[in-house]
N, C-alpha and C positions, 0 to 999 in steps of 0.2 A: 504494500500500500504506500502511496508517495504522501511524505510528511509534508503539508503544503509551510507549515512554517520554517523548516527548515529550507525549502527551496524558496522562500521570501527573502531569508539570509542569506542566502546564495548568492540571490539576484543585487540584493541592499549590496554586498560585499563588490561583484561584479565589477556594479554599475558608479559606486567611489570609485575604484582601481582604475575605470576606461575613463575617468572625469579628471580625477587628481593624481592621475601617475606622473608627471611629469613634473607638479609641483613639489606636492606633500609627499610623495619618496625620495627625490632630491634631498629635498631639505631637511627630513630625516636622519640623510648620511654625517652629517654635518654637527658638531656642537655649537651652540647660542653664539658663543664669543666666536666662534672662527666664521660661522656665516655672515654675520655682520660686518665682521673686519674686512672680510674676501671685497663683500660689497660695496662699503667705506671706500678700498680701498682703489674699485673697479669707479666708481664715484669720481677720485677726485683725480682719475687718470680723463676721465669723460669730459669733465669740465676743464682741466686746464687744455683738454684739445680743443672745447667749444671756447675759451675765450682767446686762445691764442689767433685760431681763425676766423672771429670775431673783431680779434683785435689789427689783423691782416688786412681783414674786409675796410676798416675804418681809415686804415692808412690807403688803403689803395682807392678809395676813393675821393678820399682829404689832400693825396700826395701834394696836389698845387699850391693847396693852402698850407698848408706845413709845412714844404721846401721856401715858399716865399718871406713865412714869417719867422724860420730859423733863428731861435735863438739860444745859444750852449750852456749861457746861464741858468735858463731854467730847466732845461732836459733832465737834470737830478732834483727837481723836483717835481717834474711832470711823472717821472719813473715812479719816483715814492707815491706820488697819489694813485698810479697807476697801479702801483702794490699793494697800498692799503684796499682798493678796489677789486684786487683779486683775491685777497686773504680776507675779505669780509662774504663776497659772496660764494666763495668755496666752504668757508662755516656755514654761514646758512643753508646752501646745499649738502653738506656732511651730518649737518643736524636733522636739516628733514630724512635724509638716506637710511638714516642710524633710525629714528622715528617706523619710517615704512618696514625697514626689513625687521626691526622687533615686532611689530604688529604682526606681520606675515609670518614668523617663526611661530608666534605664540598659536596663529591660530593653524596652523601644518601642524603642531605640536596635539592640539586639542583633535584635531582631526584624526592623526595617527592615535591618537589613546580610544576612539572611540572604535575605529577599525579593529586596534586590536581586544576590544571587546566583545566585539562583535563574533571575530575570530574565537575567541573563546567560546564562547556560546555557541556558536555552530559545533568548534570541536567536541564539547559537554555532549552532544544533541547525537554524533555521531557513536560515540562512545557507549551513549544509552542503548542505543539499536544495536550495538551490535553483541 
């Protein structure tokens, strides 16, 4: 006779697996500190390419004005403002990163504790029958 609740679970188990495999097993592999870090880390590799060529785009379109109005005096302090500019929205951007990928672990975390609940219950279920 087919136990319909056990092929409920089956199906529940399935149908996580073909949903969240590629998230919440991933990130399973992983501990808290090294997932975030990787991240962080992928982070602030992403933004200094985005402002570098941001910052490319700006000159190459300013080149006129800024060959014309050259001046060497201020260059070390146009630099430093330009640094404080990078070092303030690469925090913000490392804060929010840090922010999304805690969120996203915790809840890959809660997800795999319910699978493997799940898992157990089917195994229990299996064990009975047999």
């Amino acid at each position: 006779m087919i136990n319909k609740e056990k092929i409920r679970l089956m199906t529940d188990l399935a149908i996580y697996e073909k949903r969240n495999e590629r998230d919440v097993f991933k990130i399973n592999n992983y501990y808290r500190s090294d997932y975030i870090m990787w991240h962080m880390l992928l982070a602030m590799v992403r933004y200094t390419l985005v402002f570098l060529a941001l910052f490319g785009l700006y000159v190459v379109f300013r080149a006129d004005t800024l060959f014309y109005n050259i001046n060497l005096e201020g260059i070390g302090e146009t630099l430093k403002r330009l640094g404080y500019l990078y070092a303030a929205g690469l925090g913000a951007y490392l804060v929010i990163t840090w922010l999304v990928c805690a969120a996203r672990y915790k809840a890959a975390r809660k997800g795999m504790l319910l699978y493997a609940t799940k898992l157990k219950r089917l195994a229990r279920k299996f064990r009975y029958q047999e």
